[in-house]
Each structure stands twice: as structure tokens, then as C-alpha cells.
Jmol script that loads the backbone (N, CA, C; Angstrom):
load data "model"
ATOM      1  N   UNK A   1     -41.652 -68.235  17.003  1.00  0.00           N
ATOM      2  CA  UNK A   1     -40.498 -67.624  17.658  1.00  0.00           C
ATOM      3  C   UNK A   1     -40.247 -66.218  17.095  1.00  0.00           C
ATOM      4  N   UNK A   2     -40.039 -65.394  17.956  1.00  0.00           N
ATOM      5  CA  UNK A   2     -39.759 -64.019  17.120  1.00  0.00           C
ATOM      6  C   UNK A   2     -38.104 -63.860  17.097  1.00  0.00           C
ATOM      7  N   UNK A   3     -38.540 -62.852  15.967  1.00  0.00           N
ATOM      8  CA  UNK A   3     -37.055 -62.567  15.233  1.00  0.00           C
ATOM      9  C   UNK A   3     -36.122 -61.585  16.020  1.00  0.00           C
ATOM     10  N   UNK A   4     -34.683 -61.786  15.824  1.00  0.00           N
ATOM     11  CA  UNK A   4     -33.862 -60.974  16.532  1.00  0.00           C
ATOM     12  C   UNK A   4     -34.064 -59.721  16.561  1.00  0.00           C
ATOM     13  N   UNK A   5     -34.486 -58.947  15.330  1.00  0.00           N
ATOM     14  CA  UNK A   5     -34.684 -57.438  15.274  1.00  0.00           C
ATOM     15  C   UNK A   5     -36.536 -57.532  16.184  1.00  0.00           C
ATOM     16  N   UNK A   6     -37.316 -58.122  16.047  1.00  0.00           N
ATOM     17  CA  UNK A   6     -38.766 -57.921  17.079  1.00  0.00           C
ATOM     18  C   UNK A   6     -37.673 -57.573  18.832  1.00  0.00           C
ATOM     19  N   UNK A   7     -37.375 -58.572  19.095  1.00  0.00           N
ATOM     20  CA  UNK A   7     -36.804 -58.401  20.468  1.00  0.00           C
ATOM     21  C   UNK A   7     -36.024 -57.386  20.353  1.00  0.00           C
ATOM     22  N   UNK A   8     -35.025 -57.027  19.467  1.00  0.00           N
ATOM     23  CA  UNK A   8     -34.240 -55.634  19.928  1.00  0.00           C
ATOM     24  C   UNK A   8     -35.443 -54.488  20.036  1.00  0.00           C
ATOM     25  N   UNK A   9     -36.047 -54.745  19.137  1.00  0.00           N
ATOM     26  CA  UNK A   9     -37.362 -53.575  19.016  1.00  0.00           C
ATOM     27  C   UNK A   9     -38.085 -53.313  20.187  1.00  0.00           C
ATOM     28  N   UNK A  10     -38.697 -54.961  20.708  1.00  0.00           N
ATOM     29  CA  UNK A  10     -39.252 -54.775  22.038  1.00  0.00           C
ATOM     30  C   UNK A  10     -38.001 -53.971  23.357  1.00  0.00           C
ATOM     31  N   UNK A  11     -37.045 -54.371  23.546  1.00  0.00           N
ATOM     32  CA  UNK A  11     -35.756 -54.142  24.430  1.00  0.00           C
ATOM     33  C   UNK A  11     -35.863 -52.584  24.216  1.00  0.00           C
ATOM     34  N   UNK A  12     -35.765 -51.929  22.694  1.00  0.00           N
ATOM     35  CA  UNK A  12     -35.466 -50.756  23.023  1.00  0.00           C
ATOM     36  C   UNK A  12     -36.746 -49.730  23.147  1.00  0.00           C
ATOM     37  N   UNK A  13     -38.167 -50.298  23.277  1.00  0.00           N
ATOM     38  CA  UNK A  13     -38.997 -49.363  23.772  1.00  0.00           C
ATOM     39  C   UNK A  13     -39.366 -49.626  25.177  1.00  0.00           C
ATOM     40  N   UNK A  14     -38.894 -51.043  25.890  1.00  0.00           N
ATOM     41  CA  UNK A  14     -38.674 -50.700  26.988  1.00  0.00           C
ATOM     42  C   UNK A  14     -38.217 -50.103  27.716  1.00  0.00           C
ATOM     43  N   UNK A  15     -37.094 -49.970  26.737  1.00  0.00           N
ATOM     44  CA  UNK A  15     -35.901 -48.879  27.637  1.00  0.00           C
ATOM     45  C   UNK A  15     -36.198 -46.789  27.368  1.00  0.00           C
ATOM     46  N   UNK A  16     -37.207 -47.017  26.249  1.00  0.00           N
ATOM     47  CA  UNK A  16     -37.435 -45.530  26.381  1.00  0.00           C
ATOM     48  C   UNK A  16     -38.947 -45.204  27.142  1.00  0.00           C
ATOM     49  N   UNK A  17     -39.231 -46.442  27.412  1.00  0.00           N
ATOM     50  CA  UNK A  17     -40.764 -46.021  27.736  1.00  0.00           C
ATOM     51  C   UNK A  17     -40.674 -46.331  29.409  1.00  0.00           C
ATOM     52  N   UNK A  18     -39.914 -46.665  29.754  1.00  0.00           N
ATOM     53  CA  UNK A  18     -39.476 -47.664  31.805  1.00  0.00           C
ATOM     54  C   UNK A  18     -39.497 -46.299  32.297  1.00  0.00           C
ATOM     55  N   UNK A  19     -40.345 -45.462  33.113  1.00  0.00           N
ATOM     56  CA  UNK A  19     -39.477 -44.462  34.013  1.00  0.00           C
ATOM     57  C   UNK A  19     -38.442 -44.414  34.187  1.00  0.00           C
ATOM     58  N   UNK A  20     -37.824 -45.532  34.952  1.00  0.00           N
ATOM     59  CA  UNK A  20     -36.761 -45.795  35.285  1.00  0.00           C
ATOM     60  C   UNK A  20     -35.343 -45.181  34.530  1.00  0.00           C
ATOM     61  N   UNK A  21     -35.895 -45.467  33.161  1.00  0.00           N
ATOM     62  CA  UNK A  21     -34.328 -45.245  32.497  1.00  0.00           C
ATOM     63  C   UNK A  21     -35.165 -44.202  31.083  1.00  0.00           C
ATOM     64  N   UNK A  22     -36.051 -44.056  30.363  1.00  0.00           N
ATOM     65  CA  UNK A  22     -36.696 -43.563  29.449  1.00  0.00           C
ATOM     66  C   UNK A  22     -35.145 -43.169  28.150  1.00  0.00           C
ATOM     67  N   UNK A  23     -34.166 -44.108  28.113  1.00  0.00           N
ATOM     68  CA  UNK A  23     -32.874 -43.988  27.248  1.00  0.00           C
ATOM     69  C   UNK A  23     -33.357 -44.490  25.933  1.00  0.00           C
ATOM     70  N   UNK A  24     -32.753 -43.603  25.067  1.00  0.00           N
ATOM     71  CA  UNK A  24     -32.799 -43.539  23.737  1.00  0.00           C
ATOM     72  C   UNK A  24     -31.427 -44.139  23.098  1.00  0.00           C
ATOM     73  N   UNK A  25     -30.744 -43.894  23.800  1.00  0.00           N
ATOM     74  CA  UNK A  25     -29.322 -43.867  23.395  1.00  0.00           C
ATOM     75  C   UNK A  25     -28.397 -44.995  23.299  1.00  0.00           C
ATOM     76  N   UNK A  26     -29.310 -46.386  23.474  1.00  0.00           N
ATOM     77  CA  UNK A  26     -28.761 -47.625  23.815  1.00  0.00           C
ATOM     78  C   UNK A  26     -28.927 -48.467  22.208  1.00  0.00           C
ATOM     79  N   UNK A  27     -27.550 -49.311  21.824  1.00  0.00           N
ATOM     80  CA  UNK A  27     -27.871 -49.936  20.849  1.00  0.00           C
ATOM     81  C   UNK A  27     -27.862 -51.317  21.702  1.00  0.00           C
ATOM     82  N   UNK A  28     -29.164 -51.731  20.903  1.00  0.00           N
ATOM     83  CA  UNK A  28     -29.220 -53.702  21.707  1.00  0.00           C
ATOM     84  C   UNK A  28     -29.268 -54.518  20.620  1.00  0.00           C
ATOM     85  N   UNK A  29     -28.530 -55.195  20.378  1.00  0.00           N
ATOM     86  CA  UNK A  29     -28.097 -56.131  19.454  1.00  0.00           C
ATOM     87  C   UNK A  29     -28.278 -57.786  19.822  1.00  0.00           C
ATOM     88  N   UNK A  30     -29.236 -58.559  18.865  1.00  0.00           N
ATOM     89  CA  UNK A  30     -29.889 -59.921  19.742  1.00  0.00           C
ATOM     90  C   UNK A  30     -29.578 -60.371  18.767  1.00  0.00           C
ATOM     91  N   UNK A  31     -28.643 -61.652  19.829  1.00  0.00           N
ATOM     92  CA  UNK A  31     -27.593 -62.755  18.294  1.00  0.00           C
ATOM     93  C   UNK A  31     -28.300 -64.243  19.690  1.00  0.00           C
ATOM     94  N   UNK A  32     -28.829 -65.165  18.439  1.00  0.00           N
ATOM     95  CA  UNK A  32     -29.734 -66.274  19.151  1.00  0.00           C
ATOM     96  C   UNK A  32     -30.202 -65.980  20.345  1.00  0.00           C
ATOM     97  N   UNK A  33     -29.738 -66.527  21.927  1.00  0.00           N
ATOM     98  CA  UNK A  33     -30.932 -66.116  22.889  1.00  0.00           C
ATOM     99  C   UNK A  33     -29.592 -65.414  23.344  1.00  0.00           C
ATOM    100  N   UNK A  34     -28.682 -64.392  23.298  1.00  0.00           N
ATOM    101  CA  UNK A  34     -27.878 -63.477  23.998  1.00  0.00           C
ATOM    102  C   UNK A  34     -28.564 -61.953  23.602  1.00  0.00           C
ATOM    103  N   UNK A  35     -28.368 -60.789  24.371  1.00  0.00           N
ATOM    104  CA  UNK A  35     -29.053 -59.673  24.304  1.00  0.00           C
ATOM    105  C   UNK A  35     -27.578 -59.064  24.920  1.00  0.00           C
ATOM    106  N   UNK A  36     -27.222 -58.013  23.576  1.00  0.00           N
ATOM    107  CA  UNK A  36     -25.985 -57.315  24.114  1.00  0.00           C
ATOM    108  C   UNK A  36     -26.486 -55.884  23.607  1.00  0.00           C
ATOM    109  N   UNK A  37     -25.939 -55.077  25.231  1.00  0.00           N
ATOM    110  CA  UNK A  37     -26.493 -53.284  25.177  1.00  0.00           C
ATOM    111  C   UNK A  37     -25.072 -52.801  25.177  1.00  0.00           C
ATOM    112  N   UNK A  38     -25.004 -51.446  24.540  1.00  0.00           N
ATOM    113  CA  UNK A  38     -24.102 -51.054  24.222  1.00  0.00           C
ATOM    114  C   UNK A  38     -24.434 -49.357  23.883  1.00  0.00           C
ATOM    115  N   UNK A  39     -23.418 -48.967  24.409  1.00  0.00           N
ATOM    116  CA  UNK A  39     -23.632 -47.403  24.482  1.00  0.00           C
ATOM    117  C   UNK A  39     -22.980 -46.762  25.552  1.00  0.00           C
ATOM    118  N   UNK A  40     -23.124 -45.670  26.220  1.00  0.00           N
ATOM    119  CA  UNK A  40     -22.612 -45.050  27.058  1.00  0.00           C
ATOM    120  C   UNK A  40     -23.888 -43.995  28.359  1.00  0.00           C
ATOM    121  N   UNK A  41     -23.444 -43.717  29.218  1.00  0.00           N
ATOM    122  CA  UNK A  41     -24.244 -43.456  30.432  1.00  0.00           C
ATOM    123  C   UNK A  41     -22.904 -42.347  31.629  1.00  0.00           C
ATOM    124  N   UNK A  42     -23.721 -41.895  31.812  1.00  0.00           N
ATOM    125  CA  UNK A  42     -23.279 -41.162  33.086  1.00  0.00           C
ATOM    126  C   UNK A  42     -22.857 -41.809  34.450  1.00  0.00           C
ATOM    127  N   UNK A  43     -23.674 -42.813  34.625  1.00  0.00           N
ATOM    128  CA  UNK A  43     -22.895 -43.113  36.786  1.00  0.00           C
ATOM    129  C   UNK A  43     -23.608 -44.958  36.016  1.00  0.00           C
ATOM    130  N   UNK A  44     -23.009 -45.455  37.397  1.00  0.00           N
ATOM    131  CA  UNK A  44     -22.571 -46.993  37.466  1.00  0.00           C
ATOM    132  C   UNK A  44     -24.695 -47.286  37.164  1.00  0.00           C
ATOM    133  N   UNK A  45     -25.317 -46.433  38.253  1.00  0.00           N
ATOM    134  CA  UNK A  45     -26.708 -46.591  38.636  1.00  0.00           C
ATOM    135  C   UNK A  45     -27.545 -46.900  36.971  1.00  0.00           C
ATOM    136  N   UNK A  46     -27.407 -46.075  36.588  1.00  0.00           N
ATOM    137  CA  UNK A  46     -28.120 -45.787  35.382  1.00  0.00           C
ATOM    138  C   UNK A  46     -28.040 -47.572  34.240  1.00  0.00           C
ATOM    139  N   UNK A  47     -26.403 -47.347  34.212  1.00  0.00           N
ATOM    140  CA  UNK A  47     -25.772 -48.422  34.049  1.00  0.00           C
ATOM    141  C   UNK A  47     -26.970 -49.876  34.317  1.00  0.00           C
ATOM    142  N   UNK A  48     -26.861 -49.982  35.812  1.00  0.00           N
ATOM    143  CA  UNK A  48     -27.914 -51.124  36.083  1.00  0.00           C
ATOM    144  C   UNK A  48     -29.272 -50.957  36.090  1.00  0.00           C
ATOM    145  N   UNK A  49     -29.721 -49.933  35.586  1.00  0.00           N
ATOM    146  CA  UNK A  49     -30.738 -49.761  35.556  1.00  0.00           C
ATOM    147  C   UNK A  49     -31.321 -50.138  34.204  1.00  0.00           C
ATOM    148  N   UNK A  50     -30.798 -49.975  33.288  1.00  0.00           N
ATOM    149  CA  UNK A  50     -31.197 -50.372  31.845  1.00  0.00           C
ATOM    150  C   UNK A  50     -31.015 -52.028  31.513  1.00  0.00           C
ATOM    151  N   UNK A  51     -29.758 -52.175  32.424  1.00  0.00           N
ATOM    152  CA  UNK A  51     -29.852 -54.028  32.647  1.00  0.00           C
ATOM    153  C   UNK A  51     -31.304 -54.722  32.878  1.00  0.00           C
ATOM    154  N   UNK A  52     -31.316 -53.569  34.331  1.00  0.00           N
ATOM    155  CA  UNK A  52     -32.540 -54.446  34.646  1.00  0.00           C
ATOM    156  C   UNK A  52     -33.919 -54.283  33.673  1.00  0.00           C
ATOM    157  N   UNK A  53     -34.344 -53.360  33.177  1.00  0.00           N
ATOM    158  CA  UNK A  53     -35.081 -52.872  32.304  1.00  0.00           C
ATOM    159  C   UNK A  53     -35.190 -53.984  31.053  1.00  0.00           C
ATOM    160  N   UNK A  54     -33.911 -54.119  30.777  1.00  0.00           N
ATOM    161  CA  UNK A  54     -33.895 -55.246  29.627  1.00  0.00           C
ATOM    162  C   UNK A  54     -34.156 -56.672  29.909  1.00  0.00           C
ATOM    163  N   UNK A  55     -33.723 -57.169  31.161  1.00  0.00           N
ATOM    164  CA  UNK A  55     -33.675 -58.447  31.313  1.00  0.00           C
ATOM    165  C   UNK A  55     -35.376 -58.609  31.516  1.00  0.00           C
ATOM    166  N   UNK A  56     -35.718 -57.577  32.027  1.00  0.00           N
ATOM    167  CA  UNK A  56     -37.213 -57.826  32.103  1.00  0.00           C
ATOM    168  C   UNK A  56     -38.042 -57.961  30.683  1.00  0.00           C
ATOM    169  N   UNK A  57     -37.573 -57.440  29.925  1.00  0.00           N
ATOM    170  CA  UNK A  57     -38.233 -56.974  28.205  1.00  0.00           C
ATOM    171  C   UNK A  57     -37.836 -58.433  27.480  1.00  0.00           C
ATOM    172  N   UNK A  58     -36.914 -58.994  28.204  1.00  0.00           N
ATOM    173  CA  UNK A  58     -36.432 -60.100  27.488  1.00  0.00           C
ATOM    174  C   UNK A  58     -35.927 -61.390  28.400  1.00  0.00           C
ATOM    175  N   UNK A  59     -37.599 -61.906  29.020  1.00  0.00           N
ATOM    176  CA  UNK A  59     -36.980 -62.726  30.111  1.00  0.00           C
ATOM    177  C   UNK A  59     -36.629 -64.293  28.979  1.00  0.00           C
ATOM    178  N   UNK A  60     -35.344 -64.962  29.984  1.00  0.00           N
ATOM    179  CA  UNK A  60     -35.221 -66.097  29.395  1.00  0.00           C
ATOM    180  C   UNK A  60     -34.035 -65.716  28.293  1.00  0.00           C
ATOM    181  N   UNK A  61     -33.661 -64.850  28.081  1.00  0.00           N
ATOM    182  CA  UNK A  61     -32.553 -64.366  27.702  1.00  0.00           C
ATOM    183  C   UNK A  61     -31.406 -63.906  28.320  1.00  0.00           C
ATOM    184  N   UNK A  62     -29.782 -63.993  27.699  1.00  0.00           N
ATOM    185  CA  UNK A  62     -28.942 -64.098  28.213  1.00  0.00           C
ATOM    186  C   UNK A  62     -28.547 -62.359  27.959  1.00  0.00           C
ATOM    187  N   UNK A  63     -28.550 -61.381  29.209  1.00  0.00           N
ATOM    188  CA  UNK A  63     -28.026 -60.175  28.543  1.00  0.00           C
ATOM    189  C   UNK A  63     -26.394 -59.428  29.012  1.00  0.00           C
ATOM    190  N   UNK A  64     -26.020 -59.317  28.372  1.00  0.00           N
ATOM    191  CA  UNK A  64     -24.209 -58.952  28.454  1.00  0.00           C
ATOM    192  C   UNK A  64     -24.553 -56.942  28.513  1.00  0.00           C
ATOM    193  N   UNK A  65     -24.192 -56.585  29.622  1.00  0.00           N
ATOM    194  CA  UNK A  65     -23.873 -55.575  29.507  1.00  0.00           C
ATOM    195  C   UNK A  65     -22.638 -54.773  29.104  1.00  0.00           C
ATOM    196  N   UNK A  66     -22.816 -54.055  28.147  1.00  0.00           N
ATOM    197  CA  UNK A  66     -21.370 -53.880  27.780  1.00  0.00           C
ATOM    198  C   UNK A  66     -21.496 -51.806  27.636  1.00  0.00           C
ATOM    199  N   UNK A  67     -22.431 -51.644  28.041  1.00  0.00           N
ATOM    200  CA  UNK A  67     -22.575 -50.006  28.194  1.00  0.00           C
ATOM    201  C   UNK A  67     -21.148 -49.699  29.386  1.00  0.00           C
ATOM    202  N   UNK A  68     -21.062 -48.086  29.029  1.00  0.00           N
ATOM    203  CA  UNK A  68     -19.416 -47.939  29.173  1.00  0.00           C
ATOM    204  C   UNK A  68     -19.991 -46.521  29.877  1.00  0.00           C
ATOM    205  N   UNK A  69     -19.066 -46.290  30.901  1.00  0.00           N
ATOM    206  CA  UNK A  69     -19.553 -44.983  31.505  1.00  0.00           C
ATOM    207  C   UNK A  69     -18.598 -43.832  30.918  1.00  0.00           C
ATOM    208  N   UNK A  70     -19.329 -42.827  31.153  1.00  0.00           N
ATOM    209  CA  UNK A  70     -18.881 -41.649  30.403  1.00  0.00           C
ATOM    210  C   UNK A  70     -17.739 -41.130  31.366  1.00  0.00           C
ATOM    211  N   UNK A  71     -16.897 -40.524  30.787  1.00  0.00           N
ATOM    212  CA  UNK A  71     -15.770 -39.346  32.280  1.00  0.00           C
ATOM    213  C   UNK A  71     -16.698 -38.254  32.102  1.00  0.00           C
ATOM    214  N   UNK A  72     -17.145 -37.917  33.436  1.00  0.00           N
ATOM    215  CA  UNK A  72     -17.655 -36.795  33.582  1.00  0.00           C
ATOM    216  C   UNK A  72     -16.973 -35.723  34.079  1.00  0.00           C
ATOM    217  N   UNK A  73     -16.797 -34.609  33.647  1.00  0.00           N
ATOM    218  CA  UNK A  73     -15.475 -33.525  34.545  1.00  0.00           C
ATOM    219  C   UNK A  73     -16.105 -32.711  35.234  1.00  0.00           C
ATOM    220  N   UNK A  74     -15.581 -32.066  36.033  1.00  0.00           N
ATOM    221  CA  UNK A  74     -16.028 -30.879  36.860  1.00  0.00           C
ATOM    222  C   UNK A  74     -16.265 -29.468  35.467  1.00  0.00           C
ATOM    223  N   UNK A  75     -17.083 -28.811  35.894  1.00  0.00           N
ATOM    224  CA  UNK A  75     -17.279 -27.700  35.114  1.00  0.00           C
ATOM    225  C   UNK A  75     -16.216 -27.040  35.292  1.00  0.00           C
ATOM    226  N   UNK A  76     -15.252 -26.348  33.972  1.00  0.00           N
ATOM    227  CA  UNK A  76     -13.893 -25.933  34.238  1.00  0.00           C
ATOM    228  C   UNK A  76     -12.883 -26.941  34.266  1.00  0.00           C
ATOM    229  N   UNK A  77     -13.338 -27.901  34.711  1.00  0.00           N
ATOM    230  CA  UNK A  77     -11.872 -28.617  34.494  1.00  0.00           C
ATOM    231  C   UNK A  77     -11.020 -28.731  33.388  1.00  0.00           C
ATOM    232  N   UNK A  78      -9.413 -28.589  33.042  1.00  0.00           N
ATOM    233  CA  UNK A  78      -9.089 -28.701  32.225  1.00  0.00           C
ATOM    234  C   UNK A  78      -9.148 -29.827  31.531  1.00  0.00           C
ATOM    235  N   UNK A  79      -9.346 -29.841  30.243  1.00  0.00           N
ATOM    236  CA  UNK A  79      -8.712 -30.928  29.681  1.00  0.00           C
ATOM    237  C   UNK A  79      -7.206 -31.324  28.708  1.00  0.00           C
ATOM    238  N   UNK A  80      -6.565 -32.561  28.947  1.00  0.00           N
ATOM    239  CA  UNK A  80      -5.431 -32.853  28.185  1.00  0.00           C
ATOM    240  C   UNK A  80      -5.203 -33.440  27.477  1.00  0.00           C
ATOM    241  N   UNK A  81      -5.665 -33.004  26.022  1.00  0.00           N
ATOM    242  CA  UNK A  81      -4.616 -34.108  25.030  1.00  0.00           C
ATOM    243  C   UNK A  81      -3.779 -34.449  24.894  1.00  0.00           C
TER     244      UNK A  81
END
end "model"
wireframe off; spacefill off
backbone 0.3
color backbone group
């Protein structure tokens, strides 16, 4: 059986090596057979795209998406603290 850190390992060169998503920026954290991603992304798409990326890297596993989308502003827009 491989170890929790092998599968995060495998998960996260899927996710930089997939066309699809080639993200660096994802932490995946594997507690028994659950697979939780975590990080942040630009649009909803991207979002499911690294889902799917993972569930594939780690079939037979349970994966919780918990990546969070970024506010993106218009160039110029103000901002308010």
C-alpha cells in the first residue's frame, strides 16, 4: 500500500504535468483514503479542472475540494479596506 505523502506526490505532479491545469500552487493533503486540495484559483473552471485531474491520479479515493476562488478586480478598480 503506498504511503500518504507517495499519493500526495503522485496528485501533485499530476497536477503540474496535466495540460489541462499544469498548477503548482495546490496543497493536497492525503489522510487514509480522503484526498483534500487546497489553495486558490482564478474562475470556477480551473477549479474543476484540478478535481478532475486528481481524482484521476488517485482513483478509488475520496477527494474534497476545498480550493477557494480568488476576487479578481477590474484593472483600476478601487479597493476598500
Amino acid at each position: 500500500m503506498e504511503t500518504p505523502q507517495y499519493v500526495a506526490a503522485r496528485i501533485q505532479r499530476a497536477l503540474a504535468e496535466d495540460e489541462r491545469t499544469n498548477e503548482l500552487g495546490i496543497r493536497v493533503d492525503v489522510r487514509g483514503d480522503q484526498v483534500f486540495l487546497r489553495g486558490q484559483v482564478s474562475c470556477e473552471e480551473r477549479r474543476h479542472g484540478i478535481e478532475d485531474v486528481a481524482r484521476e491520479a488517485a482513483p478509488g479515493l475520496t477527494v474534497h475540494n476545498e480550493i477557494r476562488l480568488l476576487e479578481v478586480r477590474a484593472p483600476g478598480e478601487e479597493e476598500h479596506l
